[in-house]
Structure formats: structure tokens, C-alpha cells
Backbone as CSV, one residue per row, in Angstrom:
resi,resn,N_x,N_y,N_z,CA_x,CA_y,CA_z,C_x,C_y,C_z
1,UNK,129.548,124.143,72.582,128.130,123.877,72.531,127.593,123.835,73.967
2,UNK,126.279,124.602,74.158,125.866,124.467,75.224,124.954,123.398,75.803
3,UNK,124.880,123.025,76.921,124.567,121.286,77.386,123.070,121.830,77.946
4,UNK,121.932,120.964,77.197,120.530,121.150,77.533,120.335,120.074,79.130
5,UNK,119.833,121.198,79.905,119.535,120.028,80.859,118.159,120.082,81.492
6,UNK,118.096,118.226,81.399,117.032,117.543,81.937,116.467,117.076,83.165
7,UNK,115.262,117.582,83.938,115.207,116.719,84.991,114.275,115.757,85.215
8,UNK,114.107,114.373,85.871,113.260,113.432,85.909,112.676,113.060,87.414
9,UNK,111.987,113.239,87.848,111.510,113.224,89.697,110.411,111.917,89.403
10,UNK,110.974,111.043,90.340,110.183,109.937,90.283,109.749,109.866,91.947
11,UNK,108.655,109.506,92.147,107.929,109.368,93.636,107.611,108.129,93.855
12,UNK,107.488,107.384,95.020,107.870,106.235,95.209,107.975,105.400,96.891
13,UNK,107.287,104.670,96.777,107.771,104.597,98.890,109.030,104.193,99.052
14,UNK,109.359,104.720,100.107,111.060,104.673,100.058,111.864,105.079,99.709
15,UNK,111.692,106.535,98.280,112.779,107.084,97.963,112.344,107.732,98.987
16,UNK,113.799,108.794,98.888,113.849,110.124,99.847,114.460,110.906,99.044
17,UNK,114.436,112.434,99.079,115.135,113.030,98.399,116.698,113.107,99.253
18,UNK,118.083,113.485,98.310,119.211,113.382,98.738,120.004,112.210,98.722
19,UNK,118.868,111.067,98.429,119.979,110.200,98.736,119.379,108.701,97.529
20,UNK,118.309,109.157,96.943,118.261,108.448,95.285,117.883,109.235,94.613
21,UNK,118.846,109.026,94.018,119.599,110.358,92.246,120.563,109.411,91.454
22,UNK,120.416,110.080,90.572,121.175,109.751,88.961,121.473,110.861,88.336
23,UNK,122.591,110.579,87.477,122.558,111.744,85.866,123.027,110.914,85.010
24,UNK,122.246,111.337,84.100,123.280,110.449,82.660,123.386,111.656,82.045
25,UNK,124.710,111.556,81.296,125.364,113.159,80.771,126.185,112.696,79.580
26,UNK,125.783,113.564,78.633,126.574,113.766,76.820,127.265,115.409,77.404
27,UNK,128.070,115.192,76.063,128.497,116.705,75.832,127.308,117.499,75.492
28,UNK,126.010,116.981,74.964,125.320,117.964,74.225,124.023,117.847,75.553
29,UNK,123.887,117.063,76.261,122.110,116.711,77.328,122.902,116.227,78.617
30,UNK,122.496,116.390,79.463,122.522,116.002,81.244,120.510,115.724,81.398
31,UNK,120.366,114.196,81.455,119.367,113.943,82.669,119.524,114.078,84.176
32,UNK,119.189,114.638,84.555,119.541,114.464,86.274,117.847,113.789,86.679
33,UNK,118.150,112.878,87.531,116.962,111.794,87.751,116.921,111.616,89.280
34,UNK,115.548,112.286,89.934,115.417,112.530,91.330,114.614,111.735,92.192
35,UNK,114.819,110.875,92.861,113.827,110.370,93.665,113.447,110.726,94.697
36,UNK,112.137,110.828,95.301,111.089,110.907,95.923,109.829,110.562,96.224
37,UNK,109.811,111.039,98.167,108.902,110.059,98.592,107.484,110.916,98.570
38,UNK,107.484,112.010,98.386,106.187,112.623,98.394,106.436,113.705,97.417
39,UNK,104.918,114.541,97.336,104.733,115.642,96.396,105.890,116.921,97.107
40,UNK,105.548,117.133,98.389,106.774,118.384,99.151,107.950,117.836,98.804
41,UNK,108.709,116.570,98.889,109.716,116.786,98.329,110.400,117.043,97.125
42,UNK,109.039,116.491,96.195,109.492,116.261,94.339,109.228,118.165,94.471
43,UNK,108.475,119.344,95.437,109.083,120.445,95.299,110.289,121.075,95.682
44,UNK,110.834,120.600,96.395,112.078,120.580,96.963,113.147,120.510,96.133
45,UNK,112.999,118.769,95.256,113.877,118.614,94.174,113.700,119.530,92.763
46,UNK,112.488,119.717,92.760,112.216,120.948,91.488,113.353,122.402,91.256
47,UNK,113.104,122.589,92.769,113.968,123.958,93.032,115.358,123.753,92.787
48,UNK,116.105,122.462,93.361,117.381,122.161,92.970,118.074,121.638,91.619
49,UNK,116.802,121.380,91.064,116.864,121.335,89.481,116.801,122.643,88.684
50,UNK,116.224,123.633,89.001,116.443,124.895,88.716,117.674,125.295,89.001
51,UNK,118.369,125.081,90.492,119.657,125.697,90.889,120.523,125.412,89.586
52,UNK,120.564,124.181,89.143,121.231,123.606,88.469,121.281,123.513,86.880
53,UNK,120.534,124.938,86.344,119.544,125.348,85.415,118.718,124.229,84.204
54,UNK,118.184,123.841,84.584,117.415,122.215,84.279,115.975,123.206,83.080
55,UNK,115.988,122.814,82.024,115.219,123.445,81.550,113.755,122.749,81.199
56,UNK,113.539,121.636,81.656,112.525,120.647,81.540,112.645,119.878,82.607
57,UNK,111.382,119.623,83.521,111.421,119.296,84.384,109.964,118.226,84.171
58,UNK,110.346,116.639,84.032,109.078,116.059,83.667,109.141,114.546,85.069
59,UNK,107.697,114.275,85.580,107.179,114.206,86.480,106.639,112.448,85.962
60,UNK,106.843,111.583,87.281,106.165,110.050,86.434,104.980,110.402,86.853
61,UNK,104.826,108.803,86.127,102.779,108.270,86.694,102.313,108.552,87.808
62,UNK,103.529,108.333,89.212,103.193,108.574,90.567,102.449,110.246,90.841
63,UNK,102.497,111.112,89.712,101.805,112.200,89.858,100.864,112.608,88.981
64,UNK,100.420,113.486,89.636,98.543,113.580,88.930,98.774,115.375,88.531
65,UNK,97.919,116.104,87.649,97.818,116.947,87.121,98.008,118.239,88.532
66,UNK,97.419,118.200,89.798,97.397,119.058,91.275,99.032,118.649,91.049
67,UNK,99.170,117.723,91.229,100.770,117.821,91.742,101.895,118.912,90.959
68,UNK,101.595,118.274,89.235,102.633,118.759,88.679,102.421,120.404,88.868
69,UNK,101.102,121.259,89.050,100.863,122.211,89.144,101.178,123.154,90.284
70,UNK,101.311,122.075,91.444,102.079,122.675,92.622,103.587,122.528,93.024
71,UNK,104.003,121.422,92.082,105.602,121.483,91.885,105.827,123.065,90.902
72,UNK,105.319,123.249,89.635,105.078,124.404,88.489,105.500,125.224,89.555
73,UNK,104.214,125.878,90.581,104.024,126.843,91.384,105.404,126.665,92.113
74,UNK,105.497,125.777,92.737,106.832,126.113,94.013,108.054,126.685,93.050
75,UNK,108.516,126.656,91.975,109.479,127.020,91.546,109.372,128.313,90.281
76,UNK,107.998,128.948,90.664,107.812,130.130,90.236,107.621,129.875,88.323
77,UNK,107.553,128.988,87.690,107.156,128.838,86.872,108.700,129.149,85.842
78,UNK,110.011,128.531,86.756,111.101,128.627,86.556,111.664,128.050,85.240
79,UNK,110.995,127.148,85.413,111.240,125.858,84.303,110.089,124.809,83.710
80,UNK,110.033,124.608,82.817,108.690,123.551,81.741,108.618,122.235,82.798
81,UNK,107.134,122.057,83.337,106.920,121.036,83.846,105.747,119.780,83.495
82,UNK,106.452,118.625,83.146,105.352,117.684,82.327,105.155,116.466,83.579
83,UNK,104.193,115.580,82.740,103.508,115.011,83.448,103.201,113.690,82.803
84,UNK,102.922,112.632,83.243,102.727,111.791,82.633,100.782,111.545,82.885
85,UNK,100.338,111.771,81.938,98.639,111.934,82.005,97.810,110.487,82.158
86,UNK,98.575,109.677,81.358,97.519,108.526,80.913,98.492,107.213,80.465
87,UNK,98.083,106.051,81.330,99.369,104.884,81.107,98.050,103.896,80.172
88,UNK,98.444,103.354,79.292,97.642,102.804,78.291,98.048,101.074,79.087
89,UNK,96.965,100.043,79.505,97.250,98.862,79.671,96.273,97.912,79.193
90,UNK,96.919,96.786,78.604,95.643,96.237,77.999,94.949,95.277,79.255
């Protein structure tokens, strides 16, 4: 069976890319979970989530609709990129 894989880019002060990451991994799904401190790097990590053939590539709150569209763009429209639109608080 072939293993669907996931990626998660979280932005944040203080991450950096390279050096806060995760995966959680089944036989059947791999999350790979990227941290970052800005939009250039969450493109950076996009591309290496592609290397790594990542077929969903979804984006936190820390990004806005421009972002996910210029992460989309940097990786040629390689892989499905989501977004988190709207945080509901009472």
C-alpha cells in the first residue's frame, strides 16, 4: 500500500526552518509538520515537502489567503495548498 503524505507549516516567532519539524507516520499517512518564522521560509519548506512528494500541503491561522497563494506559486502549483480562513471565538 502506498503511504499518502501530509504536510503542516506552522509560522511563529522563533521557529526557523531546519531546525523545528516533526512527522508522525502509519503504514498508510506520514504528517511531516514544519516550522516557521516567516512567509519566505514556509516557501522554502513547501518546496521540501514536494521533494518529499507531500500531496497536501495545509497552512495555520498564522497565514492569510496572499500567503497561502504565494507559497501555491513558489512550488509551481506542485501540490494542494489549504489554509486556515476563519478561527470561530466566542
Amino acid at each position: 500500500m502506498s503511504q499518502f503524505q501530509y504536510g503542516y507549516i506552522i509560522k511563529a516567532p522563533g521557529y526557523k526552518l531546519d531546525q523545528n519539524n516533526a512527522a508522525l507516520e502509519s503504514e498508510a499517512f506520514k504528517s511531516n509538520i514544519i516550522g516557521v518564522g516567516s512567509v519566505e521560509e514556509a516557501c522554502e519548506a513547501a518546496k521540501q515537502l514536494v521533494e518529499q512528494k507531500v500531496a497536501l500541503i495545509e497552512l495555520c491561522s498564522g497565514f492569510k489567503a496572499d500567503d497561502a497563494k504565494t507559497i501555491f506559486d513558489a512550488i509551481d502549483g506542485a501540490a494542494k495548498v489549504g489554509y486556515i480562513g476563519e478561527i470561530l471565538v466566542k
